[in-house]
mmCIF file of the C-alpha atoms, coordinates in Angstrom:
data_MODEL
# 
_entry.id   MODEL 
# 
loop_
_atom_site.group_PDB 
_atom_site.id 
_atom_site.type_symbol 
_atom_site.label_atom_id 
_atom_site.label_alt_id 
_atom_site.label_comp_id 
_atom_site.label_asym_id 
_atom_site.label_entity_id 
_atom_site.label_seq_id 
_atom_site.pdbx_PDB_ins_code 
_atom_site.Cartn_x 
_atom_site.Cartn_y 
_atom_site.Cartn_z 
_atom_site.occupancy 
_atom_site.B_iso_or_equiv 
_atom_site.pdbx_formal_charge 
_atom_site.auth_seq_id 
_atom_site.auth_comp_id 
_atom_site.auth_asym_id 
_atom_site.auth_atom_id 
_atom_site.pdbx_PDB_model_num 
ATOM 1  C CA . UNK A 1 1  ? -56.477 53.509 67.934 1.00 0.00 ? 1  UNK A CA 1 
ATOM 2  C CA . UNK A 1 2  ? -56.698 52.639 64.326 1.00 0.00 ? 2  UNK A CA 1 
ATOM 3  C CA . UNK A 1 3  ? -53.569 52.292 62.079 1.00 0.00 ? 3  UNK A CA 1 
ATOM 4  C CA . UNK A 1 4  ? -54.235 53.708 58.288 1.00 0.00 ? 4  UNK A CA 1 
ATOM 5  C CA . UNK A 1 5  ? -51.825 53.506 56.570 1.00 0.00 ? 5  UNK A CA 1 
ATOM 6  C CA . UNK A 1 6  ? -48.435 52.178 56.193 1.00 0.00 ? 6  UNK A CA 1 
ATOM 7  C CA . UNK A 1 7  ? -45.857 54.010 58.253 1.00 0.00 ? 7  UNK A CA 1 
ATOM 8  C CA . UNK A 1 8  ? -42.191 53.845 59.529 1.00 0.00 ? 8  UNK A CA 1 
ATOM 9  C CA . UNK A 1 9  ? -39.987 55.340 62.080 1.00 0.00 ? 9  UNK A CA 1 
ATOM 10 C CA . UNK A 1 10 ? -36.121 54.631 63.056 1.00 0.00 ? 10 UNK A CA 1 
ATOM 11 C CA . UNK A 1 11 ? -33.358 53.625 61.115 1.00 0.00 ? 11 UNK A CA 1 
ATOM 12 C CA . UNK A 1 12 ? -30.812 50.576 60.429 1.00 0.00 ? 12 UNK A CA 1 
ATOM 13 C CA . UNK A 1 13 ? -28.062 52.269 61.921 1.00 0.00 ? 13 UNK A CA 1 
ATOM 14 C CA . UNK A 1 14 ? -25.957 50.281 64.827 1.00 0.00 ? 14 UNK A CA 1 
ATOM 15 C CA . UNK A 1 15 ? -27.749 51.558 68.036 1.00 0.00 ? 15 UNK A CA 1 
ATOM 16 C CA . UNK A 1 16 ? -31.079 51.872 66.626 1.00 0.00 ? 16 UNK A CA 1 
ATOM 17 C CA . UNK A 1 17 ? -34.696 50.269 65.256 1.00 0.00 ? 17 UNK A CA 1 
ATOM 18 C CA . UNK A 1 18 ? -36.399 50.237 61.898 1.00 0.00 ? 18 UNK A CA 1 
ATOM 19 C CA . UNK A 1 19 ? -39.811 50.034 63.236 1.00 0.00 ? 19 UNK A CA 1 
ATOM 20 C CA . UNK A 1 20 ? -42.777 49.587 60.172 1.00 0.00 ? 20 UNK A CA 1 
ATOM 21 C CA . UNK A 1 21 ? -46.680 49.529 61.173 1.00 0.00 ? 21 UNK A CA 1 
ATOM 22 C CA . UNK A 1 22 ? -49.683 48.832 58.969 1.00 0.00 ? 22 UNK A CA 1 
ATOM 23 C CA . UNK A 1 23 ? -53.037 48.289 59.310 1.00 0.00 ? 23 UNK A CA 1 
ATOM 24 C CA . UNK A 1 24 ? -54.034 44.471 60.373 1.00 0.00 ? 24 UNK A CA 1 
ATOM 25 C CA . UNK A 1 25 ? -57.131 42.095 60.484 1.00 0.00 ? 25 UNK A CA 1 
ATOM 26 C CA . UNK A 1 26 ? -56.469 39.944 63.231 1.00 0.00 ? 26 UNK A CA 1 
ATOM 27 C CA . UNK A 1 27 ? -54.881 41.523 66.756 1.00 0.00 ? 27 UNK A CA 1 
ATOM 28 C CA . UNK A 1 28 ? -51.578 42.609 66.568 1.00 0.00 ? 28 UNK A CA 1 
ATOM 29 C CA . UNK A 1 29 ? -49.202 40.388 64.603 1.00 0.00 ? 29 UNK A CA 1 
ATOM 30 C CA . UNK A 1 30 ? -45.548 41.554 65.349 1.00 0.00 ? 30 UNK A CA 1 
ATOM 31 C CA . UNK A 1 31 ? -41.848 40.096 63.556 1.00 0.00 ? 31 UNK A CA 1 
ATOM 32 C CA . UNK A 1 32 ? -38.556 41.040 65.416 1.00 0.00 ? 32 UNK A CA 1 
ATOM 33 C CA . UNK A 1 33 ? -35.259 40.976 63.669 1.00 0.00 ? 33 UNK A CA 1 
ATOM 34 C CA . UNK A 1 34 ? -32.707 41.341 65.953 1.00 0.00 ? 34 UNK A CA 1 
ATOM 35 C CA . UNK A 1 35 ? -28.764 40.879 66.768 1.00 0.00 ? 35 UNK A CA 1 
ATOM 36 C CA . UNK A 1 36 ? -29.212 40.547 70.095 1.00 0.00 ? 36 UNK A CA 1 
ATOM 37 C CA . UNK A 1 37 ? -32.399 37.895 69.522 1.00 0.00 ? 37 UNK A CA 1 
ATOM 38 C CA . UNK A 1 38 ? -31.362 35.340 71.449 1.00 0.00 ? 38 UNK A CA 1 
ATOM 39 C CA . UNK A 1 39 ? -30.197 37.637 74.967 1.00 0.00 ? 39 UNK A CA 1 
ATOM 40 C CA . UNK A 1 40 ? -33.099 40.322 74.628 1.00 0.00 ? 40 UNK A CA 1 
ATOM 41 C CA . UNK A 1 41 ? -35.831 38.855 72.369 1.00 0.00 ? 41 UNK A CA 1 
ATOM 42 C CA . UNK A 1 42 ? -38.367 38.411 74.520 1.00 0.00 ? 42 UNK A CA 1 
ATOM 43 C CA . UNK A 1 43 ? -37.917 42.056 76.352 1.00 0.00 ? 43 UNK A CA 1 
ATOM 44 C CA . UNK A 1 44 ? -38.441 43.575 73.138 1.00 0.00 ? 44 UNK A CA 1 
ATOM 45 C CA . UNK A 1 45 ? -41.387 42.221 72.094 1.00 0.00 ? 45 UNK A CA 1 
ATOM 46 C CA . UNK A 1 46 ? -42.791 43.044 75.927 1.00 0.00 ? 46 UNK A CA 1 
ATOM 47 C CA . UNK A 1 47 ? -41.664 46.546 75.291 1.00 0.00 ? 47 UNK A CA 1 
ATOM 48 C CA . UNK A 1 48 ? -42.999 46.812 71.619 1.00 0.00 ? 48 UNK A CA 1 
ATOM 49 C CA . UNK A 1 49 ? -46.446 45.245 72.936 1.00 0.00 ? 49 UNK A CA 1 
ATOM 50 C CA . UNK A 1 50 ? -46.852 47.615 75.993 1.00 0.00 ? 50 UNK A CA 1 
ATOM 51 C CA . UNK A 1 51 ? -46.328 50.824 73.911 1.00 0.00 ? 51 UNK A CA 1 
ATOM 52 C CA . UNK A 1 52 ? -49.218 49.450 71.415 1.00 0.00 ? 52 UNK A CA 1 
ATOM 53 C CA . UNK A 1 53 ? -51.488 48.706 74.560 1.00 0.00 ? 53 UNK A CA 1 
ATOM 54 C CA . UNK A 1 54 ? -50.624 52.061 75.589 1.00 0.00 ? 54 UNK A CA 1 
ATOM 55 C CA . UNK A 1 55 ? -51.736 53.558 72.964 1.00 0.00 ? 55 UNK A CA 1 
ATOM 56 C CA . UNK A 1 56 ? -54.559 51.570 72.183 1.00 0.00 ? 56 UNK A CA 1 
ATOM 57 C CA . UNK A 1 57 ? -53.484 49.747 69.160 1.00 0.00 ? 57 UNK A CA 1 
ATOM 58 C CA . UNK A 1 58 ? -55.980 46.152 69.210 1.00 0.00 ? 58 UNK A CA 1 
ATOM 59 C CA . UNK A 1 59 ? -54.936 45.813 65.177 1.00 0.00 ? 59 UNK A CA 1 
ATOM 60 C CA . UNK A 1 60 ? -51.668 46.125 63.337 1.00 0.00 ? 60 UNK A CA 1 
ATOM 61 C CA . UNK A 1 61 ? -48.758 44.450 61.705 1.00 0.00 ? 61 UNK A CA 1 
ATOM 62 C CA . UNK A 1 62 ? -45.322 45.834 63.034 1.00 0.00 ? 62 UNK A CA 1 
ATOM 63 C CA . UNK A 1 63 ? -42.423 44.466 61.657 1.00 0.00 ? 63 UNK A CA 1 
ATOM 64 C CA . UNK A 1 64 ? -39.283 45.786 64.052 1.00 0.00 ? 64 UNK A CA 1 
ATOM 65 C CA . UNK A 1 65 ? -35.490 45.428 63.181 1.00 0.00 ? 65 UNK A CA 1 
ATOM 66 C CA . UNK A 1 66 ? -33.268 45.493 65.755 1.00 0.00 ? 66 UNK A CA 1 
ATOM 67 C CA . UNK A 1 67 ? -29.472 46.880 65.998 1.00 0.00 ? 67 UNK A CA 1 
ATOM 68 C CA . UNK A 1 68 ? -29.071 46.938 69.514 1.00 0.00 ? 68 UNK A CA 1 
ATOM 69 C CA . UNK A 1 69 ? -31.313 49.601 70.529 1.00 0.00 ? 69 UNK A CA 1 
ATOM 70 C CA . UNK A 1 70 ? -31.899 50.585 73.868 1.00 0.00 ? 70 UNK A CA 1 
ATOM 71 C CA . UNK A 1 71 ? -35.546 49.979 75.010 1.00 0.00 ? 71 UNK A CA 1 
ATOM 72 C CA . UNK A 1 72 ? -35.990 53.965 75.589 1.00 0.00 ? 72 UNK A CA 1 
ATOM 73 C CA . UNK A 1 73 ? -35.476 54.006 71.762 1.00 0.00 ? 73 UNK A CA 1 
ATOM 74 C CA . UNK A 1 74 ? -37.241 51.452 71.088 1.00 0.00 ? 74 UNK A CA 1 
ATOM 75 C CA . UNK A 1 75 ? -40.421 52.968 72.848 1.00 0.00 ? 75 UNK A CA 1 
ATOM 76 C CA . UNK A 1 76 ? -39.590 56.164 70.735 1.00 0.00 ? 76 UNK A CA 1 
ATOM 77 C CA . UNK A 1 77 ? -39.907 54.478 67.246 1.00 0.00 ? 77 UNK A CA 1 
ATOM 78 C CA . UNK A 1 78 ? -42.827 52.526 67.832 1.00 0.00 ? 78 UNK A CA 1 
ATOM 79 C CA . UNK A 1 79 ? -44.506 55.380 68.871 1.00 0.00 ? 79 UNK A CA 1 
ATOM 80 C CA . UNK A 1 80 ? -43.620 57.024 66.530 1.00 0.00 ? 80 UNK A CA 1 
ATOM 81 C CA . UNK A 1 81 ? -44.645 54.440 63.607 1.00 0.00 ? 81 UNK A CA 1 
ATOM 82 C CA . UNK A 1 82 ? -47.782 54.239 65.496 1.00 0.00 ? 82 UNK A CA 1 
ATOM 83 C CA . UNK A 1 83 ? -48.602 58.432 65.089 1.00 0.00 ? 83 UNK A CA 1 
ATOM 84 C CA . UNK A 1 84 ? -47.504 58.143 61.843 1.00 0.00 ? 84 UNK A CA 1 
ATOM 85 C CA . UNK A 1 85 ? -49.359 55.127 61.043 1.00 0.00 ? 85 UNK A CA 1 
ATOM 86 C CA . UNK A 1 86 ? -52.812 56.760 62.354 1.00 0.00 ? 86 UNK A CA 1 
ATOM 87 C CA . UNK A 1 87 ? -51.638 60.054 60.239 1.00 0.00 ? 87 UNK A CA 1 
ATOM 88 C CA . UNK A 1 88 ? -51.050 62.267 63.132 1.00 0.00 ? 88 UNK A CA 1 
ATOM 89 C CA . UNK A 1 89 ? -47.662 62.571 62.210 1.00 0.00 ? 89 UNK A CA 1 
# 
């Protein structure tokens, strides 16, 4: 799947994640902000690179900030970013 355009999904909201996606060169590049870097870092990044393989992203640059989100939501907003990012929605 091929990202387009520059596209977000999520908010900065307590709870949540700001997820942004745009198209990249080399793989997937990804930069996680997060309060709770230290304790769940790694899991996020695990859960934000499944959902691209998933969906078959091979190039992008996702920038994620983190409030605590639960990885259900997490999932949501990069999928979302991703739709939105290939302009489906």
């Amino acid at each position: 799947m091929e990202i387009k355009k520059l596209a977000s999904a999520g908010t900065m909201e307590s709870s949540d994640a700001y997820v942004e996606i745009e198209p990249g060169t080399d793989g997937v590049e990804i930069q996680l902000d997060s309060v709770v870097m230290a304790q769940f870092g790694e899991d996020i990044l695990t859960v934000v690179r499944q959902v691209l393989g998933d969906l078959g992203v091979e190039k992008a640059k996702v920038r994620v900030v983190d409030r605590g989100a639960l990885d259900c939501v997490i999932r949501a907003r990069v999928e979302t970013a991703v739709l939105r990012g290939k302009g489906e929605a």
